[in-house]
C-alpha positions in Angstrom: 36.5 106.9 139.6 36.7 105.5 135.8 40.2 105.5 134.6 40.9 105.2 130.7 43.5 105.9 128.2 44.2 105.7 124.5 47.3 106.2 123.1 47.0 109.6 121.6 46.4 111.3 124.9 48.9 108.7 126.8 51.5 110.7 124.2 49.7 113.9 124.7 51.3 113.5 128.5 54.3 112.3 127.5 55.2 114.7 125.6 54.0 117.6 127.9 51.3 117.2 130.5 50.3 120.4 130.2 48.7 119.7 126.8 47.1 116.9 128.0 45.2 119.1 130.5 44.5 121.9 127.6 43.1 118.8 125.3 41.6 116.6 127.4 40.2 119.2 130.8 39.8 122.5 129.1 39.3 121.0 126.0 40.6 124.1 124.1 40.0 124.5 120.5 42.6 123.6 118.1 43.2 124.9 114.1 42.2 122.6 111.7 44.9 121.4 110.3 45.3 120.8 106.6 47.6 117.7 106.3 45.6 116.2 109.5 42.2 116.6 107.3 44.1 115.0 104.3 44.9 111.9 106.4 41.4 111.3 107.3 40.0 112.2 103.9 42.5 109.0 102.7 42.0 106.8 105.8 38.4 106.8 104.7 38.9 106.3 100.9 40.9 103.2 102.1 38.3 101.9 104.6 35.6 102.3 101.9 37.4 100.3 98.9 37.3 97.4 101.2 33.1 97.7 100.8 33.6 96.6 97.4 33.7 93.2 95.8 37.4 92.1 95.7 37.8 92.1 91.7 36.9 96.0 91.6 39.1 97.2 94.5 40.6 99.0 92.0 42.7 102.4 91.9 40.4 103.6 89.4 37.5 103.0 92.2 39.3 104.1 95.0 39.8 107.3 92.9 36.3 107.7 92.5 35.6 107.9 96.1 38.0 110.8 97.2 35.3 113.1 96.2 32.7 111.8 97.7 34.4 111.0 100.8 35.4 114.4 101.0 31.9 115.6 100.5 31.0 113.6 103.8 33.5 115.0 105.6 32.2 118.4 104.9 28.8 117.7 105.6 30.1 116.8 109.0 32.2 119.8 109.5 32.0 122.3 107.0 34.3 124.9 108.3 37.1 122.7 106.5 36.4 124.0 103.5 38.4 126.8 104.3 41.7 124.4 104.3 41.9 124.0 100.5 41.1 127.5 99.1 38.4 129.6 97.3 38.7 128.3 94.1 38.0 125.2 91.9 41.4 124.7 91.1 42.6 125.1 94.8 40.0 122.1 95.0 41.3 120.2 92.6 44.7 120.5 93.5 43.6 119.3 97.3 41.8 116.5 96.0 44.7 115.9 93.8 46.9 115.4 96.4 45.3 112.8 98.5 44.9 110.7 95.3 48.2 110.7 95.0 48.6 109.3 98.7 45.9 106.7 97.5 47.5 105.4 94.2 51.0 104.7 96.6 49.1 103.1 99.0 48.1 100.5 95.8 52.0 100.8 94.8 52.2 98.9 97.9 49.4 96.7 99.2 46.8 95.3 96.4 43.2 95.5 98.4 42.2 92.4 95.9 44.5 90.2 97.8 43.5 91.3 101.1 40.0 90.4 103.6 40.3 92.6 106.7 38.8 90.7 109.4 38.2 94.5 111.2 38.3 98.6 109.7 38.2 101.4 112.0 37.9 98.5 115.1 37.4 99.9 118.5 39.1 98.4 121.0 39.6 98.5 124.8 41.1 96.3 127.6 41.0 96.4 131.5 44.4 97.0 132.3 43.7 96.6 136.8 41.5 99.0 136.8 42.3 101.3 133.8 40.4 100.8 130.8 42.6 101.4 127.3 40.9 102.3 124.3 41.5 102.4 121.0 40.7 102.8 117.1 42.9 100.8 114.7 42.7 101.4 110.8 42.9 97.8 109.8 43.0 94.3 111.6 44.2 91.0 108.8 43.3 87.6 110.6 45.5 84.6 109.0 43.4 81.1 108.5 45.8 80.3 111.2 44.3 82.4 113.6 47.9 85.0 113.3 46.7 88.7 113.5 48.1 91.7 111.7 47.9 95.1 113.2 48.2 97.5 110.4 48.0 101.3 110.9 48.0 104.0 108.0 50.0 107.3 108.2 50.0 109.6 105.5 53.1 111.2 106.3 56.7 109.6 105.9 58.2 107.0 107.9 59.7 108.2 110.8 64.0 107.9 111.4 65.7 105.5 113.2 65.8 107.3 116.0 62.1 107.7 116.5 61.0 104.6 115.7 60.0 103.5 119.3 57.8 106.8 119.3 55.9 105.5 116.4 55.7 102.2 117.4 54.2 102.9 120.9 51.0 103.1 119.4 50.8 99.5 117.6 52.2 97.9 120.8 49.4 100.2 122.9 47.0 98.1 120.3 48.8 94.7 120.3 49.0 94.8 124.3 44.5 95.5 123.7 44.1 92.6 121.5 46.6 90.5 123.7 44.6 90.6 126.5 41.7 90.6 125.1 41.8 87.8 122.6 44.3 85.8 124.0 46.4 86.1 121.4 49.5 88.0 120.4 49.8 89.7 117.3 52.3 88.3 114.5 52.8 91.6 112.9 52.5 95.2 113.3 53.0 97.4 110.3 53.0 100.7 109.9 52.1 102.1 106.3 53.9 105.4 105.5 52.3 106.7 102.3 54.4 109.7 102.4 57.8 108.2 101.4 56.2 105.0 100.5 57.7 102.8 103.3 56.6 100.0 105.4 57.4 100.2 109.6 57.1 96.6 110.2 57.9 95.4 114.2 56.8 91.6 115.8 56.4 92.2 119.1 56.2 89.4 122.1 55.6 89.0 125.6 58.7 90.7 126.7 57.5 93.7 124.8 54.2 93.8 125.9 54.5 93.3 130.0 57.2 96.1 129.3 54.4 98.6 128.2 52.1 97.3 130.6 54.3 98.4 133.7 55.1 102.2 131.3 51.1 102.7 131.5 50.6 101.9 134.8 53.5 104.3 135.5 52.2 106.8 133.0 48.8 106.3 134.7 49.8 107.0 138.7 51.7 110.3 136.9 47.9 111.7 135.4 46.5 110.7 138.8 49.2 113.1 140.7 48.6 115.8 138.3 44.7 115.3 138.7 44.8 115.5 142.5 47.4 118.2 142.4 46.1 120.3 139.5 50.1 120.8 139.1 50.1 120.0 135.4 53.8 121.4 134.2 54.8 122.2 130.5 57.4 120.6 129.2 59.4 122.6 126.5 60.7 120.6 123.2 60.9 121.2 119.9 57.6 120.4 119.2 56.3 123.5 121.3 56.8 125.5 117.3 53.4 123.2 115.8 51.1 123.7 119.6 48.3 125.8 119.0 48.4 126.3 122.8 52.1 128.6 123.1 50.1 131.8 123.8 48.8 129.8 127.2 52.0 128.7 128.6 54.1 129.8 131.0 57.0 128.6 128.9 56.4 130.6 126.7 55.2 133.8 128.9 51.3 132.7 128.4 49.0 131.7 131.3 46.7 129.0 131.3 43.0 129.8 132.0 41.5 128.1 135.8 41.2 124.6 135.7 37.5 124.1 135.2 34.8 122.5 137.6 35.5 118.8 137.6 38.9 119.0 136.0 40.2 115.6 138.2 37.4 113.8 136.5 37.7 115.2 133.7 41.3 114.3 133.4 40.4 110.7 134.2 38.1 110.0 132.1 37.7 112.0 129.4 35.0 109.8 128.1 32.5 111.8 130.1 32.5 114.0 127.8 32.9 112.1 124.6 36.7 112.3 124.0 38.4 108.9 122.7 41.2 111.4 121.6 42.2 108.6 118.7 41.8 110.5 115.3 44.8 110.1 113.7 44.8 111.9 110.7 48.6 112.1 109.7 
């Protein structure tokens, strides 16, 4: 059977396999979420000044894309209307909003100094057997050949404390291009536009052949769960933002039947189109 894994569902499980089952098996509809929209309303703004000749990446320029950009997205799924409010000021407070996210993110990188080499790259690697897959935001390539890793986040940089957590992602991506290129990435960096902070992290082999054991161990885990259809909540403080509480037994719910399929399903989610890799924070 076809085995992959990105890293937003590889946390999904970590975090509680039993929202792994409800997002990737029974696929169970989730609120839009309003800060989650504004992160991919930004993420494309800053994929789009980079279509633009150097000299006019300007903040001016990417200000004039926000509406459009958000105009796309709402062509594509018009129900998010409903996020910013029934009025043209609750619009232009919205829109507002991500342009301020937009003019830090030019407070701290200057897109006329920068050539990505990739935006919005899909990647994936063959890991013995398990594919992992991947979007990342942005990918700089040195004349030197040395690769840069950089991820956007809208929110603010995480604490000490959960650093690894937000890291887990880039070295998910370095360990992709490591083993597919050949080459290991100089630099990841995380872009926090909320507090206006870099997460910057070099990783090496050490790193790397660490996280490669953690997936394969991650991986046998989903595969036990899959066979047993014994997928257990796990109860954290993050249960208060799951849109999934009324469902679980931790919290006095009961999920639905696992649906037809649900092992393959769990396995490979791409049979049914889910890279699970939007990252709209």
């Amino acid at each position: 059977m076809p085995a992959s894994l990105s890293p937003s569902r590889a946390s999904d499980f970590m975090q509680c396999p039993l929202l792994y089952r409800f997002r990737v098996i029974d696929k169970l509809p989730e609120s839009p979420s309003a800060a989650a929209s504004r992160g991919t309303l930004v993420h494309s703004v800053l994929e789009r000044i980079f279509d633009v000749d150097a000299p006019n990446r300007t903040l001016e320029r990417a200000l004039d894309l926000v509406p459009h950009a958000w105009e796309d997205m709402l062509t594509d799924e018009p129900e998010l209307a409903e996020l910013v409010g029934s009025t043209p000021h609750d619009l232009a407070t919205w829109l507002r909003d991500a342009e301020k996210l937009v003019e830090k993110w030019f407070a701290m990188e200057n897109p006329q100094f920068l050539e990505p080499a990739e935006r919005e790259l899909y990647v994936e690697a063959d890991l013995d057997g398990l594919t992992l897959r991947g979007y990342i935001d942005r990918l700089d390539v040195a004349p030197g050949g040395q690769i840069r890793v950089v991820d956007y986040k809208t929110g603010r940089a995480p604490s000490e404390l959960f650093e690894n957590k937000a890291l887990f992602q880039m070295k998910f991506y370095a360990l992709v291009i490591w083993r597919t290129r050949g080459v290991m990435p100089l630099m990841l960096q995380l872009v926090y536009l909320g507090n206006s902070q870099f997460l910057r992290y070099q990783p090496d082999e050490a790193d790397l052949l660490a996280l490669e054991r953690k997936l394969k161990a991650l991986w046998r885990a989903i595969e036990r769960c899959a066979r047993t259809g014994d997928w257990r909540p796990k109860k954290s403080r993050l249960c208060s933002w799951c849109d999934h509480k009324a469902l679980c037994p931790e919290w006095g719910g009961t999920p639905p039947p696992l649906p037809e399929h649900a092992a393959r399903l769990a396995l490979d989610p791409r049979t049914t189109g889910d890279l699970g890799d939007v990252d709209g924070d």
